[in-house]
C-alpha positions in Angstrom: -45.3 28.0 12.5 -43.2 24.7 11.9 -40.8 24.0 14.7 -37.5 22.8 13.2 -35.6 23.0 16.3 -35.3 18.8 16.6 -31.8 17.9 18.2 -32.3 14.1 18.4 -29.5 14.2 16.6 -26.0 16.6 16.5 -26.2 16.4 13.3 -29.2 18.4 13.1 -27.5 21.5 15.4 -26.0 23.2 11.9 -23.2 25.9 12.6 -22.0 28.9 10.6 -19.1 27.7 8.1 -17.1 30.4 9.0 -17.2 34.4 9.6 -16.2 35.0 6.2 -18.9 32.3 5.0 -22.1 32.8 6.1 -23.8 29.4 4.8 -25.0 26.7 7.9 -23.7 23.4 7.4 -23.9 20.4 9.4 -20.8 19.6 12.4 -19.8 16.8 10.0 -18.8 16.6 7.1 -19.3 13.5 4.5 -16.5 12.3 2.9 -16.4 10.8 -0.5 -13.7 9.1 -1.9 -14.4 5.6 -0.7 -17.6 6.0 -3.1 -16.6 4.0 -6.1 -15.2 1.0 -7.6 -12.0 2.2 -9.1 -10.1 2.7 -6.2 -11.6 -0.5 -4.1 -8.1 -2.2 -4.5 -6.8 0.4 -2.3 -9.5 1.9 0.2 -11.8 -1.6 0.4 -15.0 -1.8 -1.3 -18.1 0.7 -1.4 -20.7 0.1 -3.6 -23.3 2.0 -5.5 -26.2 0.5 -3.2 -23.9 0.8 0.0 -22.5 4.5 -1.1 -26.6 5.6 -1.2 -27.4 3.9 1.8 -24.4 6.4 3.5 -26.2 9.6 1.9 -29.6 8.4 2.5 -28.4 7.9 6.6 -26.2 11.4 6.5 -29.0 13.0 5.1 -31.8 11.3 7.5 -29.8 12.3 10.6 -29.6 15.8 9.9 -26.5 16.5 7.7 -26.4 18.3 5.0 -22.3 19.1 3.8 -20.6 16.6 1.5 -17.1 16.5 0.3 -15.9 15.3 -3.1 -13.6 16.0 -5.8 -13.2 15.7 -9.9 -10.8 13.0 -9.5 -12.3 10.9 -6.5 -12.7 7.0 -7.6 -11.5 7.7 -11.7 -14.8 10.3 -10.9 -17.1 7.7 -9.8 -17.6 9.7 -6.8 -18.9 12.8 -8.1 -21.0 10.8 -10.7 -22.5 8.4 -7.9 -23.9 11.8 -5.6 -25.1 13.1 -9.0 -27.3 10.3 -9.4 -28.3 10.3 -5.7 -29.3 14.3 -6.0 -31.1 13.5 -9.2 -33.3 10.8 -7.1 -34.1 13.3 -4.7 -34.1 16.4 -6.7 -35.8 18.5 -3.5 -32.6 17.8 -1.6 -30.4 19.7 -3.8 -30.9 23.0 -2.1 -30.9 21.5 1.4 -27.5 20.2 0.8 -23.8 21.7 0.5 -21.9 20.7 -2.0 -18.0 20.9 -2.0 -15.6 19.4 -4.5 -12.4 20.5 -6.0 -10.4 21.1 -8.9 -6.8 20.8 -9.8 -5.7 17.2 -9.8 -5.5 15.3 -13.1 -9.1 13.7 -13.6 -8.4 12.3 -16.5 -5.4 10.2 -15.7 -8.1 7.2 -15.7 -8.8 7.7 -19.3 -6.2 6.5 -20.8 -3.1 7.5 -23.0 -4.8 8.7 -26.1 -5.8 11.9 -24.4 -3.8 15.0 -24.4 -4.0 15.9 -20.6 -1.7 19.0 -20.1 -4.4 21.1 -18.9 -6.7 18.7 -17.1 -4.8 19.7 -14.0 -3.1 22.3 -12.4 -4.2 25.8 -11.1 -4.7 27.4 -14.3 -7.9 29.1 -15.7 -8.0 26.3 -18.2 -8.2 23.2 -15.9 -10.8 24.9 -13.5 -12.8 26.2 -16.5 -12.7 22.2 -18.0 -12.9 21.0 -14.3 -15.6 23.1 -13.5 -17.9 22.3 -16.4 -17.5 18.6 -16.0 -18.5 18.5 -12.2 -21.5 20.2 -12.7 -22.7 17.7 -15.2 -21.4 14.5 -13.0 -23.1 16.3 -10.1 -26.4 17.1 -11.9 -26.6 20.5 -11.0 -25.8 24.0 -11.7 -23.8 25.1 -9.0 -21.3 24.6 -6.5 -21.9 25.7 -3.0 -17.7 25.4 -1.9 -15.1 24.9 -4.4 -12.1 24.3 -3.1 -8.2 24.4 -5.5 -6.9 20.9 -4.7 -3.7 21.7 -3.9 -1.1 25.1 -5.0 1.0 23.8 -8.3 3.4 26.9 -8.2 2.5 27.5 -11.8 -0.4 30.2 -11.6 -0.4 33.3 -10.2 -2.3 34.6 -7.5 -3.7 36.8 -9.8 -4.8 34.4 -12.7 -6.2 31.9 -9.8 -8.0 34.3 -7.3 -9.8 36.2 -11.1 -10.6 33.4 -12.1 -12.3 31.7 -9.7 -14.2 34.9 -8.9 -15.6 34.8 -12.6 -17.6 31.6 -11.2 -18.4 33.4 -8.3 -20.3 36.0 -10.5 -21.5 33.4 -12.7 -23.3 31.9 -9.9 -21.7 28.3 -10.8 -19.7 28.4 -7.3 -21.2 30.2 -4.2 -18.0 30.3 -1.4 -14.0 29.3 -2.1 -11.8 27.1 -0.2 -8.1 25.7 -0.8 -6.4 22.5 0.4 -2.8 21.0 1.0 -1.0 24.8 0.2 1.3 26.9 2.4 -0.3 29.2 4.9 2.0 32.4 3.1 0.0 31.3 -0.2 -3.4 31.6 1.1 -2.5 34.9 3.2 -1.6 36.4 -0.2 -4.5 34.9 -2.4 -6.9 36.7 0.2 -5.2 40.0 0.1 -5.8 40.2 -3.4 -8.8 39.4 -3.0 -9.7 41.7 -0.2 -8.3 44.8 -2.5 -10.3 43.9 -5.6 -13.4 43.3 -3.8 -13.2 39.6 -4.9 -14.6 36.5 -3.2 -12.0 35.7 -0.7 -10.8 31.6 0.6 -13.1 30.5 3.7 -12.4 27.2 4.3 -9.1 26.0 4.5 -8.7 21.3 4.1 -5.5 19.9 5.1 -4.7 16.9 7.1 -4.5 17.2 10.8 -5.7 14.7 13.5 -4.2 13.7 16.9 -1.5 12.3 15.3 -0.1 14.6 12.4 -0.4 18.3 14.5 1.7 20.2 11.6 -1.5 22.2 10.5 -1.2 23.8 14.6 2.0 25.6 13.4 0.9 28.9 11.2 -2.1 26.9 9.0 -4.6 27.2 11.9 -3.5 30.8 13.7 -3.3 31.5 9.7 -7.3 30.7 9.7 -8.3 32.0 12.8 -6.9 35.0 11.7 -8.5 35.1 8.1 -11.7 34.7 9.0 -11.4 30.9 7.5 -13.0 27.0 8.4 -10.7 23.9 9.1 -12.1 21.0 7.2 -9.8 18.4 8.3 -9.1 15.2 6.7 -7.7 12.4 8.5 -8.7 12.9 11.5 -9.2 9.5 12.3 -6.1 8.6 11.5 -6.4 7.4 8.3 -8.1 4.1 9.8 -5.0 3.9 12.2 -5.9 4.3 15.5 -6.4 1.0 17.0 -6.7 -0.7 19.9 -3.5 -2.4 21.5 -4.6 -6.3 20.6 -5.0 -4.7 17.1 -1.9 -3.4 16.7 -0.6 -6.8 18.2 -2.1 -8.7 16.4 -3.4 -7.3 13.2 -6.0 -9.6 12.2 -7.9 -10.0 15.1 -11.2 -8.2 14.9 -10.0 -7.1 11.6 -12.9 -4.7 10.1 -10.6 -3.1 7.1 -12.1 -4.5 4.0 -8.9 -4.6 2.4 -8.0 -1.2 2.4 -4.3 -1.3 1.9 -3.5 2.3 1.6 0.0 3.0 3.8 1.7 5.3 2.5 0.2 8.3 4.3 0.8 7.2 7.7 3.0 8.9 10.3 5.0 6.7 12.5 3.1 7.8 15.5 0.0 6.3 15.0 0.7 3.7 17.7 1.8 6.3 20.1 -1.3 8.3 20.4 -3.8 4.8 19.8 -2.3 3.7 23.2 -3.7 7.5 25.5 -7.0 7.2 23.1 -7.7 3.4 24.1 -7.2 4.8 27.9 -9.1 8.0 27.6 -11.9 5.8 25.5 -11.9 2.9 27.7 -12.5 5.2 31.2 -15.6 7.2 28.8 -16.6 3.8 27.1 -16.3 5.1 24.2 -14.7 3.9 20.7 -11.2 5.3 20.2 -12.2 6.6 16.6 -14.7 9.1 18.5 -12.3 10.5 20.8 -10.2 11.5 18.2 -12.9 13.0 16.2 -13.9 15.2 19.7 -10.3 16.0 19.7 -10.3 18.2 16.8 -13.1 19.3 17.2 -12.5 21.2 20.7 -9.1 22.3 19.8 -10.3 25.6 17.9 -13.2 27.2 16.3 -14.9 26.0 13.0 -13.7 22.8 12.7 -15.5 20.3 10.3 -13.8 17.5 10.0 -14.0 15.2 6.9 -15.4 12.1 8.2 -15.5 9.0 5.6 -16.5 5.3 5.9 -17.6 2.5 4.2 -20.1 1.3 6.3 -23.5 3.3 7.9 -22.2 2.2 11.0 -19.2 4.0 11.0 -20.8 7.0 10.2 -23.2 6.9 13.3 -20.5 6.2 15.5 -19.1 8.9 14.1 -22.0 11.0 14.7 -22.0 10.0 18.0 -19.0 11.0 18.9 -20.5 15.0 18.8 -22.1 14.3 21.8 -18.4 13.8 23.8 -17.0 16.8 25.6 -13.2 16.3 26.5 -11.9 17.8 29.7 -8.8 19.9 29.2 -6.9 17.2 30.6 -7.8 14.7 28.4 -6.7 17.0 25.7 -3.6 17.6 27.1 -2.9 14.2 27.1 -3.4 13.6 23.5 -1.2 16.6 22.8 1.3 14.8 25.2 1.5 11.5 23.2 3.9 11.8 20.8 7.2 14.7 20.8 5.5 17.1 18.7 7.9 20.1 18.0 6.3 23.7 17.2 10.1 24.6 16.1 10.7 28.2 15.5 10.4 30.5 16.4 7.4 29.0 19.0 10.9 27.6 20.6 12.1 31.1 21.0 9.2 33.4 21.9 6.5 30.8 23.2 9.2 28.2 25.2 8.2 25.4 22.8 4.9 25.7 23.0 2.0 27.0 20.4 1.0 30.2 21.7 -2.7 30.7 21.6 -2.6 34.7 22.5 0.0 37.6 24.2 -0.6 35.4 27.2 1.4 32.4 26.1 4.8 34.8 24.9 7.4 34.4 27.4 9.6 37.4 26.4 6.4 39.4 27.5 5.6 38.1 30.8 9.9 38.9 31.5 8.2 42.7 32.0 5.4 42.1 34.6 1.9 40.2 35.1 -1.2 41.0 32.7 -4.4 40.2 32.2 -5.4 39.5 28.2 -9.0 38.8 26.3 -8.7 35.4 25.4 -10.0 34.2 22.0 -12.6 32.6 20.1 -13.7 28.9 21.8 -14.9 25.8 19.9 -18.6 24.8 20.2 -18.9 22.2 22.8 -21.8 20.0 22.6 -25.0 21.3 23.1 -27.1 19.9 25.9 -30.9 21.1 24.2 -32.2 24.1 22.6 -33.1 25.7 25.9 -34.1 29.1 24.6 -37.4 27.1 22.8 -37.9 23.4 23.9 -39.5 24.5 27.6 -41.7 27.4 25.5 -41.0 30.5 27.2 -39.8 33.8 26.0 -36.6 34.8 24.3 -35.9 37.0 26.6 -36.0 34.6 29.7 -33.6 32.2 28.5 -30.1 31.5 27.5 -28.2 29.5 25.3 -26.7 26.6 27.2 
Protein backbone atom coordinates (compact mmCIF):
# COMPACT_ATOMS: atom_id res chain seq x y z
CA UNK A 1 0.00 0.00 0.00
CA UNK A 2 1.25 3.70 -0.84
CA UNK A 3 2.06 5.63 2.25
CA UNK A 4 0.81 9.23 1.67
CA UNK A 5 1.21 10.32 5.13
CA UNK A 6 4.42 12.86 4.17
CA UNK A 7 4.27 16.03 6.50
CA UNK A 8 7.51 17.77 5.34
CA UNK A 9 5.29 20.14 4.71
CA UNK A 10 1.84 21.70 6.69
CA UNK A 11 0.62 22.09 3.69
CA UNK A 12 0.33 18.47 3.15
CA UNK A 13 -1.75 17.85 6.73
CA UNK A 14 -5.30 18.66 4.75
CA UNK A 15 -8.36 19.27 7.19
CA UNK A 16 -12.10 18.84 6.91
CA UNK A 17 -13.63 22.17 5.29
CA UNK A 18 -16.22 22.21 7.66
CA UNK A 19 -18.91 19.80 9.44
CA UNK A 20 -21.41 20.71 6.96
CA UNK A 21 -18.65 20.15 4.12
CA UNK A 22 -17.03 17.17 4.15
CA UNK A 23 -14.33 17.79 1.24
CA UNK A 24 -10.29 17.97 2.73
CA UNK A 25 -8.58 20.95 1.69
CA UNK A 26 -5.30 22.15 2.39
CA UNK A 27 -4.75 24.83 5.88
CA UNK A 28 -4.11 27.47 3.20
CA UNK A 29 -5.75 28.81 0.96
CA UNK A 30 -4.31 30.47 -2.47
CA UNK A 31 -5.39 33.59 -3.30
CA UNK A 32 -5.92 34.98 -6.70
CA UNK A 33 -6.47 38.35 -7.55
CA UNK A 34 -2.92 39.49 -7.83
CA UNK A 35 -2.84 36.98 -11.00
CA UNK A 36 -3.16 39.33 -13.87
CA UNK A 37 -2.24 42.29 -15.66
CA UNK A 38 -5.24 44.45 -15.47
CA UNK A 39 -5.19 45.30 -12.10
CA UNK A 40 -1.05 45.66 -11.82
CA UNK A 41 -1.48 49.52 -11.49
CA UNK A 42 -3.16 48.88 -8.27
CA UNK A 43 -1.88 45.55 -6.54
CA UNK A 44 1.88 45.57 -8.33
CA UNK A 45 2.70 43.26 -10.99
CA UNK A 46 2.15 39.35 -11.32
CA UNK A 47 2.74 37.77 -14.44
CA UNK A 48 1.58 34.87 -16.36
CA UNK A 49 5.10 33.02 -15.89
CA UNK A 50 5.34 34.30 -12.19
CA UNK A 51 1.44 33.55 -11.48
CA UNK A 52 2.35 29.56 -12.64
CA UNK A 53 5.41 29.54 -10.88
CA UNK A 54 2.95 30.35 -7.46
CA UNK A 55 0.58 27.33 -8.45
CA UNK A 56 3.30 25.09 -9.59
CA UNK A 57 5.01 25.86 -5.73
CA UNK A 58 1.26 25.73 -3.83
CA UNK A 59 0.69 22.77 -5.59
CA UNK A 60 4.30 21.08 -5.00
CA UNK A 61 4.13 21.79 -1.24
CA UNK A 62 1.06 20.06 -0.65
CA UNK A 63 -1.92 22.49 -1.30
CA UNK A 64 -4.59 21.82 -3.04
CA UNK A 65 -7.57 24.92 -2.43
CA UNK A 66 -7.46 28.01 -4.57
CA UNK A 67 -9.58 31.06 -4.42
CA UNK A 68 -10.79 33.15 -7.43
CA UNK A 69 -13.56 35.06 -8.74
CA UNK A 70 -15.42 36.01 -12.30
CA UNK A 71 -14.27 39.41 -11.90
CA UNK A 72 -10.59 39.05 -10.49
CA UNK A 73 -7.96 40.98 -12.85
CA UNK A 74 -10.90 42.05 -15.80
CA UNK A 75 -11.02 37.87 -15.52
CA UNK A 76 -7.52 37.23 -16.17
CA UNK A 77 -7.44 35.37 -12.98
CA UNK A 78 -9.86 32.75 -13.67
CA UNK A 79 -8.56 32.48 -17.34
CA UNK A 80 -4.70 32.24 -16.14
CA UNK A 81 -5.63 28.92 -13.55
CA UNK A 82 -7.69 27.60 -16.51
CA UNK A 83 -4.72 27.42 -18.51
CA UNK A 84 -2.57 26.16 -15.71
CA UNK A 85 -5.29 23.12 -14.99
CA UNK A 86 -5.33 22.52 -18.70
CA UNK A 87 -1.33 21.97 -18.53
CA UNK A 88 -1.74 19.58 -15.84
CA UNK A 89 -5.09 18.14 -16.66
CA UNK A 90 -4.38 15.18 -13.72
CA UNK A 91 -4.46 17.94 -11.16
CA UNK A 92 -7.86 18.91 -11.71
CA UNK A 93 -9.39 16.50 -9.32
CA UNK A 94 -6.67 16.80 -6.73
CA UNK A 95 -7.45 20.45 -6.53
CA UNK A 96 -10.42 22.65 -4.92
CA UNK A 97 -11.63 25.10 -6.81
CA UNK A 98 -13.58 28.15 -5.40
CA UNK A 99 -14.73 31.29 -7.21
CA UNK A 100 -17.66 33.54 -6.99
CA UNK A 101 -20.34 35.12 -8.69
CA UNK A 102 -22.14 38.43 -8.30
CA UNK A 103 -19.91 41.31 -9.05
CA UNK A 104 -20.03 43.01 -12.47
CA UNK A 105 -17.45 40.91 -14.73
CA UNK A 106 -18.03 42.66 -17.51
CA UNK A 107 -17.41 46.22 -16.34
CA UNK A 108 -13.89 45.61 -18.27
CA UNK A 109 -15.62 45.22 -21.51
CA UNK A 110 -16.59 48.30 -22.32
CA UNK A 111 -19.76 50.56 -22.86
CA UNK A 112 -21.35 48.86 -25.77
CA UNK A 113 -22.56 45.98 -23.61
CA UNK A 114 -25.87 45.94 -21.89
CA UNK A 115 -24.65 44.82 -18.33
CA UNK A 116 -27.82 44.85 -16.06
CA UNK A 117 -27.69 41.32 -15.30
CA UNK A 118 -23.96 40.59 -15.28
CA UNK A 119 -24.17 41.16 -11.61
CA UNK A 120 -26.16 40.91 -8.76
CA UNK A 121 -27.77 37.93 -6.92
CA UNK A 122 -30.23 37.00 -9.36
CA UNK A 123 -30.76 33.58 -11.14
CA UNK A 124 -29.73 35.37 -14.35
CA UNK A 125 -26.17 36.68 -13.33
CA UNK A 126 -25.20 33.30 -11.64
CA UNK A 127 -26.70 31.27 -14.59
CA UNK A 128 -24.33 33.79 -17.15
CA UNK A 129 -21.63 33.88 -14.32
CA UNK A 130 -21.65 30.43 -13.91
CA UNK A 131 -21.29 29.30 -17.54
CA UNK A 132 -18.54 31.60 -18.24
CA UNK A 133 -16.20 30.38 -15.30
CA UNK A 134 -16.44 27.01 -16.23
CA UNK A 135 -15.16 27.79 -19.64
CA UNK A 136 -12.29 30.38 -18.27
CA UNK A 137 -11.51 27.59 -15.71
CA UNK A 138 -11.51 24.67 -18.25
CA UNK A 139 -13.50 22.49 -16.47
CA UNK A 140 -16.95 21.27 -15.68
CA UNK A 141 -17.41 22.00 -12.16
CA UNK A 142 -16.97 23.99 -9.28
CA UNK A 143 -15.99 22.44 -6.02
CA UNK A 144 -17.12 25.85 -3.73
CA UNK A 145 -19.01 28.60 -5.14
CA UNK A 146 -19.32 31.27 -3.21
CA UNK A 147 -22.33 34.71 -3.79
CA UNK A 148 -19.87 37.62 -3.80
CA UNK A 149 -21.51 39.73 -1.72
CA UNK A 150 -25.81 40.09 -0.71
CA UNK A 151 -27.27 42.96 -3.22
CA UNK A 152 -30.68 43.17 -1.26
CA UNK A 153 -32.39 42.48 -4.57
CA UNK A 154 -33.04 38.62 -4.58
CA UNK A 155 -34.77 36.71 -2.32
CA UNK A 156 -33.67 34.11 -0.25
CA UNK A 157 -35.76 32.00 -2.01
CA UNK A 158 -34.78 32.77 -5.79
CA UNK A 159 -30.91 32.66 -4.56
CA UNK A 160 -30.81 29.52 -2.17
CA UNK A 161 -33.17 27.51 -5.57
CA UNK A 162 -31.13 28.58 -7.62
CA UNK A 163 -27.96 27.75 -6.61
CA UNK A 164 -29.17 24.30 -5.61
CA UNK A 165 -30.18 23.71 -9.32
CA UNK A 166 -26.19 23.70 -9.82
CA UNK A 167 -25.85 21.61 -7.00
CA UNK A 168 -28.05 18.95 -8.80
CA UNK A 169 -26.46 19.67 -12.01
CA UNK A 170 -23.25 18.73 -10.63
CA UNK A 171 -21.65 22.12 -12.02
CA UNK A 172 -21.03 23.27 -8.17
CA UNK A 173 -20.28 20.63 -5.37
CA UNK A 174 -20.47 22.91 -1.81
CA UNK A 175 -21.80 26.77 -1.35
CA UNK A 176 -20.26 29.55 0.42
CA UNK A 177 -21.09 33.47 0.75
CA UNK A 178 -18.89 36.52 1.39
CA UNK A 179 -19.12 40.24 2.72
CA UNK A 180 -23.17 39.64 3.84
CA UNK A 181 -24.82 40.10 7.25
CA UNK A 182 -24.75 37.14 9.59
CA UNK A 183 -29.05 37.53 9.95
CA UNK A 184 -28.87 36.91 5.97
CA UNK A 185 -26.92 33.74 5.91
CA UNK A 186 -28.90 32.39 9.16
CA UNK A 187 -32.02 32.71 6.98
CA UNK A 188 -30.53 31.47 3.51
CA UNK A 189 -29.65 28.18 5.55
CA UNK A 190 -33.03 27.76 7.16
CA UNK A 191 -34.50 27.54 3.94
CA UNK A 192 -32.34 25.51 2.97
CA UNK A 193 -32.44 23.14 5.82
CA UNK A 194 -36.43 22.86 5.27
CA UNK A 195 -36.30 22.12 1.64
CA UNK A 196 -33.63 19.68 1.93
CA UNK A 197 -31.33 21.99 -0.19
CA UNK A 198 -27.56 22.38 -0.23
CA UNK A 199 -27.01 24.69 2.71
CA UNK A 200 -23.80 27.75 2.92
CA UNK A 201 -20.47 26.09 4.46
CA UNK A 202 -17.96 28.47 4.18
CA UNK A 203 -18.48 31.81 5.16
CA UNK A 204 -15.30 34.83 3.43
CA UNK A 205 -15.19 38.05 4.95
CA UNK A 206 -12.35 40.18 6.06
CA UNK A 207 -10.94 39.72 9.49
CA UNK A 208 -7.22 39.85 10.63
CA UNK A 209 -5.56 41.18 13.77
CA UNK A 210 -6.49 44.37 12.93
CA UNK A 211 -10.21 44.56 11.61
CA UNK A 212 -11.90 41.99 14.47
CA UNK A 213 -15.65 43.07 13.28
CA UNK A 214 -16.22 39.42 11.84
CA UNK A 215 -15.71 38.29 16.11
CA UNK A 216 -19.09 40.00 16.74
CA UNK A 217 -22.09 37.57 15.50
CA UNK A 218 -20.30 36.52 11.83
CA UNK A 219 -18.02 33.91 13.66
CA UNK A 220 -20.46 32.58 16.75
CA UNK A 221 -22.92 32.79 13.54
CA UNK A 222 -20.46 30.00 11.79
CA UNK A 223 -19.61 28.08 14.66
CA UNK A 224 -23.04 27.71 15.15
CA UNK A 225 -24.07 26.79 11.45
CA UNK A 226 -21.85 24.22 10.99
CA UNK A 227 -19.85 26.84 8.52
CA UNK A 228 -15.72 27.54 7.49
CA UNK A 229 -14.08 31.11 8.01
CA UNK A 230 -12.08 31.83 4.85
CA UNK A 231 -10.58 35.00 5.80
CA UNK A 232 -9.25 37.56 3.64
CA UNK A 233 -6.89 40.06 4.73
CA UNK A 234 -5.43 38.65 7.18
CA UNK A 235 -2.21 39.94 6.66
CA UNK A 236 -3.36 43.13 6.74
CA UNK A 237 -3.71 43.93 3.42
CA UNK A 238 0.26 44.24 3.09
CA UNK A 239 0.13 46.56 6.21
CA UNK A 240 1.76 45.21 8.95
CA UNK A 241 5.13 46.40 9.00
CA UNK A 242 7.97 46.80 10.90
CA UNK A 243 8.52 50.17 12.89
CA UNK A 244 11.58 51.56 10.47
CA UNK A 245 8.97 50.75 7.77
CA UNK A 246 6.37 52.66 8.95
CA UNK A 247 9.02 55.43 9.62
CA UNK A 248 10.36 55.42 6.88
CA UNK A 249 8.43 54.00 4.03
CA UNK A 250 10.83 53.30 1.54
CA UNK A 251 13.35 51.58 3.24
CA UNK A 252 13.40 47.96 2.57
CA UNK A 253 10.47 48.63 0.40
CA UNK A 254 9.26 45.20 -1.17
CA UNK A 255 5.61 46.56 -2.51
CA UNK A 256 5.96 46.44 -6.17
CA UNK A 257 3.85 49.32 -6.46
CA UNK A 258 0.77 48.22 -5.06
CA UNK A 259 -0.98 51.32 -4.19
CA UNK A 260 -4.29 50.02 -3.02
CA UNK A 261 -5.29 52.22 0.34
CA UNK A 262 -8.50 52.48 0.56
CA UNK A 263 -9.25 49.34 2.59
CA UNK A 264 -7.13 50.09 5.37
CA UNK A 265 -8.27 50.59 9.01
CA UNK A 266 -6.39 53.13 10.93
CA UNK A 267 -5.01 50.64 13.29
CA UNK A 268 -2.69 48.96 11.20
CA UNK A 269 0.20 50.64 13.03
CA UNK A 270 -1.10 49.80 16.36
CA UNK A 271 -1.16 46.10 16.12
CA UNK A 272 2.32 46.11 13.63
CA UNK A 273 4.12 47.55 16.84
CA UNK A 274 2.92 43.90 19.55
CA UNK A 275 3.54 41.74 16.13
CA UNK A 276 7.16 43.10 15.53
CA UNK A 277 7.64 42.30 19.50
CA UNK A 278 5.94 39.04 19.65
CA UNK A 279 7.93 38.22 16.12
CA UNK A 280 11.14 39.55 17.06
CA UNK A 281 11.20 37.33 20.67
CA UNK A 282 10.04 33.98 18.08
CA UNK A 283 12.27 35.23 15.18
CA UNK A 284 9.84 35.13 13.12
CA UNK A 285 8.41 37.56 10.25
CA UNK A 286 5.54 39.75 11.55
CA UNK A 287 3.29 38.62 8.48
CA UNK A 288 3.40 34.88 9.98
CA UNK A 289 2.29 35.80 13.31
CA UNK A 290 -0.56 37.35 12.14
CA UNK A 291 -1.46 34.50 9.92
CA UNK A 292 -1.04 32.07 13.33
CA UNK A 293 -3.29 34.51 14.86
CA UNK A 294 -6.30 33.68 12.96
CA UNK A 295 -5.75 30.72 12.73
CA UNK A 296 -5.82 29.70 16.56
CA UNK A 297 -8.61 31.93 17.34
CA UNK A 298 -11.43 29.41 16.35
CA UNK A 299 -12.11 26.28 14.37
CA UNK A 300 -11.97 25.99 10.60
CA UNK A 301 -10.22 28.80 9.65
CA UNK A 302 -8.56 29.00 6.12
CA UNK A 303 -7.34 31.97 5.58
CA UNK A 304 -6.87 33.51 2.05
CA UNK A 305 -3.34 33.94 1.68
CA UNK A 306 -2.12 35.92 -1.62
CA UNK A 307 1.31 37.16 -2.87
CA UNK A 308 3.13 38.05 -5.73
CA UNK A 309 6.18 36.41 -5.16
CA UNK A 310 6.92 32.31 -4.32
CA UNK A 311 8.62 33.52 -1.44
CA UNK A 312 5.86 35.04 0.14
CA UNK A 313 3.90 32.14 -0.05
CA UNK A 314 6.53 29.88 1.67
CA UNK A 315 6.79 32.19 4.40
CA UNK A 316 3.48 31.99 4.49
CA UNK A 317 3.48 28.40 4.69
CA UNK A 318 5.81 28.48 7.26
CA UNK A 319 4.11 30.33 9.49
CA UNK A 320 1.69 26.87 10.15
CA UNK A 321 4.26 25.57 11.98
CA UNK A 322 3.94 28.60 14.84
CA UNK A 323 1.83 27.88 17.93
CA UNK A 324 0.90 31.08 19.84
CA UNK A 325 0.69 30.97 23.58
CA UNK A 326 -2.54 32.39 24.95
CA UNK A 327 -0.74 35.29 26.03
CA UNK A 328 0.61 36.17 22.98
CA UNK A 329 -2.97 36.19 21.69
CA UNK A 330 -4.09 38.21 24.25
CA UNK A 331 -1.83 40.70 23.34
CA UNK A 332 -2.87 41.06 19.83
CA UNK A 333 -6.45 41.26 21.01
CA UNK A 334 -5.09 44.01 23.40
CA UNK A 335 -3.60 46.28 20.61
CA UNK A 336 -5.99 48.33 19.48
CA UNK A 337 -9.69 49.48 21.57
CA UNK A 338 -11.70 46.97 19.85
CA UNK A 339 -15.40 47.38 21.14
CA UNK A 340 -17.83 44.13 20.97
CA UNK A 341 -20.74 46.88 21.69
CA UNK A 342 -24.00 45.48 22.55
CA UNK A 343 -25.21 43.74 23.95
CA UNK A 344 -21.54 41.85 24.64
CA UNK A 345 -21.31 45.26 26.90
CA UNK A 346 -24.33 44.26 28.71
CA UNK A 347 -24.37 40.51 29.26
CA UNK A 348 -20.53 39.56 28.57
CA UNK A 349 -18.83 43.02 30.52
CA UNK A 350 -17.40 44.08 27.15
CA UNK A 351 -16.05 41.17 26.25
CA UNK A 352 -16.95 38.33 23.38
CA UNK A 353 -18.31 35.63 25.18
CA UNK A 354 -17.10 32.33 23.92
CA UNK A 355 -19.76 30.05 26.02
CA UNK A 356 -22.35 30.30 29.41
CA UNK A 357 -19.01 30.63 31.13
CA UNK A 358 -18.18 34.17 29.88
CA UNK A 359 -22.06 35.72 30.77
CA UNK A 360 -21.75 37.83 33.81
CA UNK A 361 -25.57 38.02 34.63
CA UNK A 362 -25.07 34.15 35.07
CA UNK A 363 -22.23 33.77 37.27
CA UNK A 364 -24.45 36.73 39.74
CA UNK A 365 -26.33 33.23 40.79
CA UNK A 366 -23.41 30.92 41.81
CA UNK A 367 -20.14 29.03 40.44
CA UNK A 368 -20.51 26.42 37.52
CA UNK A 369 -18.65 24.31 35.70
CA UNK A 370 -19.50 24.33 31.60
CA UNK A 371 -18.26 22.04 28.41
CA UNK A 372 -16.19 24.30 26.68
CA UNK A 373 -16.34 24.33 22.81
CA UNK A 374 -14.83 23.31 19.71
CA UNK A 375 -10.71 24.26 19.62
CA UNK A 376 -8.63 25.18 16.54
CA UNK A 377 -6.03 22.72 15.12
CA UNK A 378 -2.74 23.57 16.55
CA UNK A 379 0.21 22.49 14.56
CA UNK A 380 0.89 19.08 14.26
CA UNK A 381 4.16 17.78 15.57
CA UNK A 382 4.15 14.19 13.10
CA UNK A 383 1.72 11.66 12.20
CA UNK A 384 2.41 9.66 15.39
CA UNK A 385 -0.30 7.11 14.90
CA UNK A 386 1.85 5.71 11.52
CA UNK A 387 5.50 7.23 11.15
CA UNK A 388 7.06 4.87 14.20
CA UNK A 389 4.87 1.67 12.48
CA UNK A 390 2.96 0.32 15.20
CA UNK A 391 -0.69 -0.40 15.67
CA UNK A 392 -3.69 1.87 15.65
CA UNK A 393 -4.59 0.99 18.60
CA UNK A 394 -1.32 1.83 20.51
CA UNK A 395 -1.06 5.28 19.52
CA UNK A 396 -2.64 8.64 19.71
CA UNK A 397 -2.98 11.59 17.72
CA UNK A 398 -0.48 14.22 19.04
Amino acid sequence: MADHTDSSSPLKRHRLLAPSAAVLVSPLCLGSMNFGDAWKSKLGECDKGTTFEILDTFYELGGNFVDTSNNYQAEESETWIGEWLSRHPNRRDEMVIATKYAEDWKTYSGPHLVQSNYGGNSAKSLHVSVAASLKKLQTTYIDLLYVHFWDYTATVEEVMTSLNVLVNQGKVLYLGICNTPAWVVVKCNEFARRHGLRPFSVYQGRWSAAERDLERDVIPMCNAEGMAIAPWGALGGGYFKPSQKITNPSEGEEDGGRTLTSLTVGTEAQVSVVLEKIAQDRSQPMTSIALAYIMQKTPYVFPIVGGRKVSHLRSNVEAMKITLTDVEIHKIDAAYNFQPGFPHNVISGNRLPKGPEDISLTQIRGSFDFVEGQRPIVPNKGNSILESGGDLEDKTLA
